[in-house]
N, C-alpha and C positions, 0 to 999 in steps of 0.2 A: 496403513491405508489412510488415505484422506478422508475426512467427514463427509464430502459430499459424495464421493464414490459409495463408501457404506451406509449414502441414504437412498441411494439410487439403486443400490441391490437390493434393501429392503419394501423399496417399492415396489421391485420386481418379485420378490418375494411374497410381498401380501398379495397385490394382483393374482398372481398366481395358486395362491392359498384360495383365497377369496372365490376366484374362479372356479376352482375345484370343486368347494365346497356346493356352491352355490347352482354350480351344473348337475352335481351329483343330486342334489335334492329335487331340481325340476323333472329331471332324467335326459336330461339335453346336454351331457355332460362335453362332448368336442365341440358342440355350438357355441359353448357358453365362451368354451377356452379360445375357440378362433377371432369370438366377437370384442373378446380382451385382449388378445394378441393385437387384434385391430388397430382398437381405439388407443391400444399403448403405442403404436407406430405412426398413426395420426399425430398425435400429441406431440410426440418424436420430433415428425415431419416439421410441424407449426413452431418446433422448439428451432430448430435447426436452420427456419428460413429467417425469423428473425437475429438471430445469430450470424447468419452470413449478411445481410442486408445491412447489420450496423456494423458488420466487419468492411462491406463494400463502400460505406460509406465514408471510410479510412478511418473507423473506430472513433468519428465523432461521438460527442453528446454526452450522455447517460447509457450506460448499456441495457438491454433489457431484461425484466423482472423474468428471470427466471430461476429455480431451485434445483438441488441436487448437482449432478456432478457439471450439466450443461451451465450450472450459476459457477461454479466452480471456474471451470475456463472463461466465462466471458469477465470475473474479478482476476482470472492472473491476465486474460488479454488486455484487463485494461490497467492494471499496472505496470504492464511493458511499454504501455502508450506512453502513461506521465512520465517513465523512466525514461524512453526516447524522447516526448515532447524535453525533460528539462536537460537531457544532452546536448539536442537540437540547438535550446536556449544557447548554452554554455560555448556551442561550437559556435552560433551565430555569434556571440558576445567577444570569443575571441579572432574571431572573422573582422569584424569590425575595427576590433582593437588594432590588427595588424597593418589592414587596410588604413586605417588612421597614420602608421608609424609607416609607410612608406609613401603615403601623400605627402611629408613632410620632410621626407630626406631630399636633400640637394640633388642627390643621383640620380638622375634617368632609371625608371626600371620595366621593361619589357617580359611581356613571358608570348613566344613563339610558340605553332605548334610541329609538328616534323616536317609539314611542311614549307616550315618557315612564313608562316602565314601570321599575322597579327592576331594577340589572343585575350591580353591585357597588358594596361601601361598605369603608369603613375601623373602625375602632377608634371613633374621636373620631366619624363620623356616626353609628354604633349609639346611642354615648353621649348628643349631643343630640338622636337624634327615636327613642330607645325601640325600635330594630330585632331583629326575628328574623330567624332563617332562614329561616322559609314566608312571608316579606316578600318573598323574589325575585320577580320576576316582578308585582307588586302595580304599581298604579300611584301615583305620587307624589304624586299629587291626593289618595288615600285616607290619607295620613298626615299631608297637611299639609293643612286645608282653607278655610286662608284665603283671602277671596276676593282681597286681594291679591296672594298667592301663585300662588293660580291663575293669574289675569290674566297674572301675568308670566312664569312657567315654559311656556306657549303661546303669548306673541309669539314673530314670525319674527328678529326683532333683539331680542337681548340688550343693552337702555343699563344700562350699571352696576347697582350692586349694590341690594339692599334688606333693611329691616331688619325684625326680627318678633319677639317676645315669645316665649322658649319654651312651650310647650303642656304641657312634663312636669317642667318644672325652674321655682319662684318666682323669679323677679327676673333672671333668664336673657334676653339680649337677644342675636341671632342676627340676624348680618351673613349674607346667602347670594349668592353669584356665579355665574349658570349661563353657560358659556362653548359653542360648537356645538365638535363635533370627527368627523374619518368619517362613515359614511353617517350624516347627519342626527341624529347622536345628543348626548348633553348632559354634559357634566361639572358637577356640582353643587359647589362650594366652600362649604363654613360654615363662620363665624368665630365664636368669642363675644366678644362685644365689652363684654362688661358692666362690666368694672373701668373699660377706656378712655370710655366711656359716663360711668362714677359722675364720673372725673376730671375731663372734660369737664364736669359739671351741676358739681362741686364750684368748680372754676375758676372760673365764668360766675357762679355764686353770690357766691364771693370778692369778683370786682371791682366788680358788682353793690354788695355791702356794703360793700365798701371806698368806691367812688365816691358813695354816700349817706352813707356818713357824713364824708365831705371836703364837702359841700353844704355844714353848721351852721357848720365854720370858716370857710370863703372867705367867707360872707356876711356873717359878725362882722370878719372883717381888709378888706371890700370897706366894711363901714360905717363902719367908726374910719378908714377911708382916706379916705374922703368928706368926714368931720367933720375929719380932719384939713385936709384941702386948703381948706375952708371957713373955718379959722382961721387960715389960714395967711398971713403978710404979704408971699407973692409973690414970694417971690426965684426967681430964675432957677435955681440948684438945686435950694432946694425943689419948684417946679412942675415939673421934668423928673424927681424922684426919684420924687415921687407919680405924675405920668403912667405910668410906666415900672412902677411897682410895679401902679399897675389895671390896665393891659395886660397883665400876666402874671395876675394875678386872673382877670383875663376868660378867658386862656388857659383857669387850670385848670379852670373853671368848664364852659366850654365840655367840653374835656376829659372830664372827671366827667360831664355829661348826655350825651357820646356812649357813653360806656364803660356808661353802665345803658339807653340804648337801644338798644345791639347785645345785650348781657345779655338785654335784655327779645325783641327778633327771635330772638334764639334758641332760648330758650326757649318762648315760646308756638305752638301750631300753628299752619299756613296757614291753616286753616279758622276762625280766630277773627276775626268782625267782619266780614263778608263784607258785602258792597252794591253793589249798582246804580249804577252812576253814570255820565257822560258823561266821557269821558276830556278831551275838547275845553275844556271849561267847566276843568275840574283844569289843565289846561296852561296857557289862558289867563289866568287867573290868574296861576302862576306868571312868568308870561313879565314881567304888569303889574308885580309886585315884582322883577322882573329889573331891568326900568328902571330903575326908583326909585332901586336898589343902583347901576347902572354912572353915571348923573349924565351921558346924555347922549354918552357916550365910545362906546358901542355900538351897532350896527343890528340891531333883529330883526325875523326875518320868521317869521308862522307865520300861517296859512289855520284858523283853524277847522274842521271838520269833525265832526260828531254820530260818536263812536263809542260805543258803552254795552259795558265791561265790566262784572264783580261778581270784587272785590278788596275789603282793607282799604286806603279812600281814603286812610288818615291815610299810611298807608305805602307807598303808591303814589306821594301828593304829596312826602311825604319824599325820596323817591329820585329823581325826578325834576330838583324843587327842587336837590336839592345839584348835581347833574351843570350843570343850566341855570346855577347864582349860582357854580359853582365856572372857567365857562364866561369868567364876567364877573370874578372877579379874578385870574385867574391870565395875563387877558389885560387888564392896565391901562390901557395906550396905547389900548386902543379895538379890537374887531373886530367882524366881519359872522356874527350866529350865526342858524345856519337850524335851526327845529323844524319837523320832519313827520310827521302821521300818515298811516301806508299801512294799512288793511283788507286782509287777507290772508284766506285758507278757514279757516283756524282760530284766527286771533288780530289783534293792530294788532303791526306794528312802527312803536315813535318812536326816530327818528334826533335826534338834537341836533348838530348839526355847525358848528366855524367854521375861522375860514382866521387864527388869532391862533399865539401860540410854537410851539404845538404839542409832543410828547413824542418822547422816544428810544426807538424801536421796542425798546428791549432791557430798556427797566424797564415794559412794558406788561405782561406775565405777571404782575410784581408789587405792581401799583397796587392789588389788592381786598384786598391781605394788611392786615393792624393794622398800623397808625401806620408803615406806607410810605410819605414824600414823596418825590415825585420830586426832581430838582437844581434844576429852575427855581422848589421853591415852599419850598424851604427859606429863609425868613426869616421873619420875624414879621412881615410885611406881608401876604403871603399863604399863607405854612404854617400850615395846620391840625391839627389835634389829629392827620391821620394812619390816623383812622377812618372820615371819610366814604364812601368809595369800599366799602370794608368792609361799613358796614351798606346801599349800596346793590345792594351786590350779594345781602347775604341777604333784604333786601325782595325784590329782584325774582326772587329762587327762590324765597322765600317762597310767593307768589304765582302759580309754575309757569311763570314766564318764563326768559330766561336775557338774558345782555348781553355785549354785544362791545363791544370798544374796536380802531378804524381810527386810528390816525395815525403824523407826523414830522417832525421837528425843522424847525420854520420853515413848514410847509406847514398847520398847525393840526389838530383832533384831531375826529372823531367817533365820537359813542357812539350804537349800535344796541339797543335797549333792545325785547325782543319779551314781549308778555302776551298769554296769552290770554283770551278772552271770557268766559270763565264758570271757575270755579275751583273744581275737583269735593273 
């Protein structure tokens, strides 16, 4: 038992002692006891008003002198004070701290509330969307009013980031990330991204230029190579030197036209050259130049079927093409490759799949990167420039699809390749 509760019994104790005795001796002995009952619940009462009055006061000050078990509470109430006042401290101190370390980040940073309404901002977001202080409360749609913007700061899933032109700064390109966090509310991240941007166009440009201008040589050392081989009287080194030198010709050649048509998929929008067309018709096609290419070594199967997206065909057939003919040499001995198209609610997925080498599940993440071969294609019989995988993957986001790659080693490989039907 606590000290003060066992002095607070004890007072009630003698009180009552005391009463007894004290009644009995005058012969007033209930008078005596109701007049102490009394004056102990007075006392009580005066103990208990001051108690709440420093309690109301939000446990400023000093608390009041009081003894027994009512001292008792107002020393542990006011130990929970200091104990919350030096939390309070700790939490303001790392309040500030934080607040400090996102004043000074580059990044834009917003926090929304489900309404989408403005809630707090940083330093860096005042700086790229132009904010006041009677902006609190506003909502985010009124500052940004792009209808992409829109669109996307009201879906219920946030897929990655998008980019937007600043509205208050010339030549200002703004990366924004909205993340969900607590009830329903929004973190807005913004990036400028405009140097990485310039670098980006400057680079693509580069190779671009660089790659057209390697075209005028190769063609002039691929034609004295030719005329060479043509006057040539046939020796067995000479025919394997000139072979071996057009085969790398062809390489760079090849080379040089994939490196200005990733240049060019990059650069140009999805929306340019858009059309109608039967995807069926596009694939069977491709499939007829598949044969031709494999000489018989290969079985395919594919079922026509009418489907009609609106894509650019040239770049649709592009990326198809490579995955189908990359299908047939990488698998020489011969395999069995199966093309499907499935109609889905919103798009076709085409599988390309066969049952030939197949890939090491562990260079699949980096089969789209530049001039990645894998181990099984590194030779000049079937290593390629190292970019096709590359620009088929930027055709097919081009285009608003995306692509997966299934396979492993020995078990052969397919690619899921989804578009959808109209391309906004």
């Amino acid at each position: 038992m606590r000290p003060g509760m066992r002095r607070e019994i004890w007072r009630v104790v003698l009180i009552g002692i005391s009463s007894l005795i004290f009644g009995w001796t005058l012969g007033f002995f209930f008078e005596v006891i109701l007049l102490s009952l009394t004056l102990y619940l007075l006392w009580a009462f005066q103990t208990f008003s001051l108690i709440f009055n420093w309690i109301d006061k939000g446990l400023r000050g000093i608390p009041p002198e009081v003894d027994g078990v009512w001292g008792e509470i107002t020393d542990t109430l006011n130990r929970q004070r200091r104990r919350h006042r030096r939390a309070q401290d700790k939490m303001r101190v790392t309040i500030n701290r934080m607040t400090r370390v996102t004043e000074v980040l580059d990044e834009g940073i917003l926090v929304l509330h489900s309404n989408r309404t403005l809630d707090w901002w940083n330093d860096s977001a005042k700086r790229f969307l132009g904010l006041r202080t009677s902006d609190r409360g506003t909502s985010i749609m009124n500052l940004i009013r792009d209808p992409e913007f829109v669109e996307y700061i009201n879906q219920e899933n946030f897929s990655g980031p998008i980019k937007l032109m600043s509205a208050i700064q010339d030549d200002v390109l703004l990366e924004l990330t909205a993340t969900y966090f607590g009830q329903n509310e929004v973190v807005l991240v913004i990036t400028d991204i405009s140097r990485l941007s310039k670098l980006q166009r400057l680079r693509s440009e580069f190779v671009s230029n660089v790659s057209h201008e390697l075209r005028t040589p190769l063609t002039v050392v691929r034609g004295y190579l030719e005329t060479l081989q043509d006057m040539s009287n046939g020796t067995a080194l000479e025919v394997k030197a000139y072979a071996q030198m057009s085969e790398q010709v062809t390489r760079m050649q090849t080379l040089a036209d994939d490196l200005i048509l990733l240049s060019q998929l990059e650069e140009v929008s999805g929306s340019a050259d858009i059309e109608e067309f039967d995807l069926s018709v596009v694939v069977n096609s491709i499939v007829l130049e598949a044969e031709a290419l494999s000489g018989k070594k290969h079985t395919f199967t594919f079922v026509p079927d009418a489907v009609t997206v609106s894509a650019n065909q040239r770049d649709i057939r592009m990326a198809l093409g490579n995955i189908i003919f990359n299908a047939v040499r990488h698998n020489p001995q011969g395999a069995d490759i199966d093309i499907g198209l499935k109609p889905q609610q919103q798009g076709v997925m085409i599988s390309i799949k066969d049952n030939g080498v197949g890939i090491d599940p562990a260079e699949i993440p980096r089969l789209t990167e530049r001039f990645y071969r894998g181990d099984n294609s590194r030779n000049s019989q079937t290593g390629g420039s190292g970019l096709g995988l590359a620009i088929v993957k930027h055709a097919i986001i081009q285009a608003g699809g995306n692509l997966t790659i299934h396979s492993r080693l020995g078990q052969g490989a397919q690619f899921d390749c989804w578009l959808p039907y109209s391309q906004e």
